[in-house]
Residue, then its C-alpha position, 0 to 999 in steps of 0.5 A: x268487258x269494261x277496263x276498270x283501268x280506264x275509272x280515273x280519267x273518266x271520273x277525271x273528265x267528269x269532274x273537270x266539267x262538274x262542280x265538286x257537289x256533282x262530282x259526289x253524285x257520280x261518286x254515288x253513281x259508281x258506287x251504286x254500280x259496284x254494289x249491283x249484280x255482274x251483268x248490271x253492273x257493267x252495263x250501267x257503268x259502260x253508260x257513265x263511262x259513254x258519258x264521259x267519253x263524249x265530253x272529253x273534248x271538253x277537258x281542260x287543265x284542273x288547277x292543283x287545288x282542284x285536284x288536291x279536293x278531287x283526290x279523297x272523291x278518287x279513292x273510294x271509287x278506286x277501292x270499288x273498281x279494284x273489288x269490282x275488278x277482282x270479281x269480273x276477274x274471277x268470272x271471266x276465268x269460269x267462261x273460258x271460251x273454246x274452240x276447234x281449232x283448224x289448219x289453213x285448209x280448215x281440217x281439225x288439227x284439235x279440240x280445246x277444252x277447259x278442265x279443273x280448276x278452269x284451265x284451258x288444255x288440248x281435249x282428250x290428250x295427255x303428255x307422259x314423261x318417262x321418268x326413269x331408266x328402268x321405267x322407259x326400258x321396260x315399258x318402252x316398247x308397249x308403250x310404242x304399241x298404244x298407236x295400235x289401238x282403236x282408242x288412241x287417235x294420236x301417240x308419239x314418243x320425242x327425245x328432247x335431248x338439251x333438256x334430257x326429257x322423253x315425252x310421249x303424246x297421247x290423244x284418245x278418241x272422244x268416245x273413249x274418253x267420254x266415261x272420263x268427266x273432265x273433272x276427274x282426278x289423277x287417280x281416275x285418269x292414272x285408272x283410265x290410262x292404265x285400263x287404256x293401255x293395258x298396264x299395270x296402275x301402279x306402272x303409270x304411276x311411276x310416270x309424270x302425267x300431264x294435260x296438255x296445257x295451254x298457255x296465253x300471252x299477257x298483252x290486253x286483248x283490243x290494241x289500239x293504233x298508237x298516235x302519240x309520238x314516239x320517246x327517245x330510246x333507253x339505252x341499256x348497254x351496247x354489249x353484244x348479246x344473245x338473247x331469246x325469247x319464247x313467244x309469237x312469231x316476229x314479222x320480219x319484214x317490220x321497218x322497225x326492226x332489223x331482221x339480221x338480229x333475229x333468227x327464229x324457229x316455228x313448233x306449231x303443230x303443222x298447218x297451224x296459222x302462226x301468231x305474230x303481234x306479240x313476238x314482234x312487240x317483245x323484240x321491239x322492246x330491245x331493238x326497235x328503231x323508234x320505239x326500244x324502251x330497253x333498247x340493246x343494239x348489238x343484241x343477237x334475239x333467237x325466238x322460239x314461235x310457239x303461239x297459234x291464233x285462236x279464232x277470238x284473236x288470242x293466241x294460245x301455245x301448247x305446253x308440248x310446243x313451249x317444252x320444244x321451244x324450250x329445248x330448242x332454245x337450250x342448244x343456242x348459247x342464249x344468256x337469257x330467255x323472255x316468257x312474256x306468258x301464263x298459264x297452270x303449273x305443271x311438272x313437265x314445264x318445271x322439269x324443263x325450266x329447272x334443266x335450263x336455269x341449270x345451264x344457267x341460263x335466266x329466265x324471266x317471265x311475266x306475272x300475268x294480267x288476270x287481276x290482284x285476286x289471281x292465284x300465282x300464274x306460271x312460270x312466273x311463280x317458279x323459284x327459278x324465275x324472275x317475275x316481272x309486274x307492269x307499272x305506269x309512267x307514273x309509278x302506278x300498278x297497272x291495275x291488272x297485274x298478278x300479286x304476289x310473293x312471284x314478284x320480283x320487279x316492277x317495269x313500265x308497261x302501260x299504254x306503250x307504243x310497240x310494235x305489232x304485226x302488218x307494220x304496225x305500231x300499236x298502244x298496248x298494256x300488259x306486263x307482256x311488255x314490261x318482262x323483256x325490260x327487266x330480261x335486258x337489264x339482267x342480259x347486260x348484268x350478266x353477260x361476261x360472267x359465264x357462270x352467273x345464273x339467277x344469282x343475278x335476281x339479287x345483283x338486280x336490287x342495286x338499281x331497283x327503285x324501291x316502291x310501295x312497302x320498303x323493301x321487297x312486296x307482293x306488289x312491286x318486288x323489289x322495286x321499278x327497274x326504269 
């Protein structure tokens, strides 16, 4: 799909090489392309957009009087991007593509499937939290039964003690599950399940039920090699910190990092292939030798692996391994936690964020990149979160980034050198990159003061610059953490 992101330096190099009578055909030509449909709409404007590209090394330095006259050309096609943007957004959340995934010896380890209102999730599974004391001791045992019957392909029951949750898995053979469209509302799988598992309806009800969701990192899908140099470091604090981070896995044999202030921990289901990129590009942000944009040296970084790789590339983190890793990371004395990912409400998620914040640990996440027309994405948009959005070097939305009252703050995270998997250092975008940013400044904030939770969301404003509307808004929070 093509990045709107890149329109302006395009239109840029065109009118660099145009006089300003061209530059208001190509205007006409963008246009024109946002009023067309989906399919020929992108199509035409990857054709501009080709053109462009093969005269790049043309560009040279526009004179500001040129620019001054370019700018009003700019806007329009801005506003037309943005529109097409949110509609290209919104298609892409309604072809989410799916996939078996396999285990390193190709064995099925689970189907992904896409529910309403177009959410990703593992096909046919549930998770079931006991909610009560007189729920779990009277159900309990039938329940323990279900990995009895014909119609259950995997049941399981897990105590996770740091968050005080008890979890029961539950996956139904498709054949079972095939008189339950996947449209079906609580009510009918509540039905389903009660009839399945041969318990009174009004006894599932008293239960929090959920699909097993899957979560997505906020990083663009198709990285590039970075070649520009890198900048100086940003020092942020030398404090001895522990930080952690629910993430990827962090390649640990990177150059760049110093892999005795790591410790990690893997919750893929067994057999699965570990995403690695992400995490690694996360703890660069703090202890890369080259390459920290918030760079904390005496950090200790504690990283829960939690993300699978999917078979496009992507990776994806079930809701049961995010609530382990959760868990997990509760029990390791951490300050503050990094989510740089996305993805459904969901109630098992919010019980186990509200048990952490308690702690009170901090927790801070990133608000997503699916476009300013996007419904608020979790656990961003949970009051017990910070949320962070993603600028450019110059202060500029990143053009994909999630809008909304979830936003709290705004740091850089557009076309930055990170670090990646195989010893890379690659350019990326992403409000991925920008979450980790803030989560140190909090860290250092917040670090002598045992009992400081997300009261530091609002100590934070004093070294906020302020963008856009005064004071706090939907787009840049309560301002640039630089």
């Amino acid at each position: 799909m093509v990045k709107f992101f890149r329109l302006n330096t395009v239109v840029l190099l065109i009118l660099s090489l145009t006089t300003q009578s061209a530059a208001a055909d190509v205007l006409e030509q963008v246009t024109d392309v946002v009023e067309q449909s989906t399919e020929t709409a992108e199509q035409r404007l990857e054709q501009v957009l080709q053109q462009a590209d093969e005269n790049a090394d043309k560009l040279v330095e526009l004179p500001t009087q040129l620019q001054d006259k370019i700018q009003p050309l700019l806007d329009p096609i801005e506003l037309a991007a943005e529109s097409e943007n949110i509609l290209l957004a919104g298609i892409s959340n309604n072809l989410q593509q799916t996939f078996t995934i396999v285990d390193a010896r190709g064995r099925k380890v689970f189907d992904e499937a896409v529910y309403p209102p177009q959410q990703l999730a593992v096909a046919n599974e549930w998770l079931i939290q006991l909610d009560t004391e007189q729920v779990q001791v009277k159900w309990q045992q039938q329940l323990q039964q279900a990995d009895k019957l014909t119609a259950i392909e995997q049941f399981s029951i897990e105590h996770l003690a740091a968050l005080d949750m008890q979890i029961i898995r539950l996956r139904t053979t498709p054949a079972a599950t095939k008189q339950l469209h996947n449209d079906a509302s609580l009510a009918e799988q509540q039905a389903f399940l009660a009839q399945l598992l041969n318990m009174p309806v009004d006894v599932i009800q008293q239960l929090t039920l959920e699909r097993n969701f899957i979560y997505q990192l906020q990083a663009e899908d198709n990285p590039s090699t970075a070649k520009a140099k890198h900048s100086p470091n940003k020092l942020v604090c030398k404090q001895p910190l522990k930080l952690g981070i629910l993430d990827s896995a962090i390649e640990l044999n990177h150059p760049q990092l110093p892999v005795n202030q790591i410790t990690q921990q893997d919750f893929l289901e067994a057999g699965l292939t570990p995403a690695m990129a992400h995490g690694t590009g996360v703890a660069g942000i703090w202890l890369s030798q080259d390459y920290a944009y918030a760079q904390l040296p005496n950090a200790q970084v504690v990283n829960a692996s939690v993300f699978y790789q999917r078979p496009d590339g992507s990776q994806g983190a079930t809701m049961l391994s995010l609530i382990r890793g959760l868990n997990w990371l509760a029990e390791q004395d951490v300050r503050v936690i990094n989510m740089s990912l996305t993805g459904p409400d969901n109630a098992l998620l919010l019980r186990a964020i509200k048990k952490v914040a308690a702690k009170p640990v901090v927790i801070v996440a990133a608000v997503g990149n699916a476009g300013p027309a996007s419904a608020p994405l979790y656990p961003a948009a949970y009051p017990e979160v910070i949320g962070v959005t993603a600028v450019q070097a110059n202060q500029k939305i990143y053009r994909w980034a999630v809008r909304g009252q979830q936003v709290d703050y705004a740091a850089l995270g557009v076309d930055m050198p990170v670090l990646a998997d195989k010893q890379q250092v690659i350019r990326q975008s992403g409000t991925s990159f920008a979450a980790p940013i803030v989560a140190a400044h909090i860290a250092c904030l917040i670090n002598n003061k045992p009992t400081l939770g997300l009261e530091a969301k609002l100590m934070l404003r004093n070294q906020a610059i302020d963008l856009g509307e005064p004071g706090k808004d939907v787009i840049f929070g309560y301002g640039w953490i630089n």
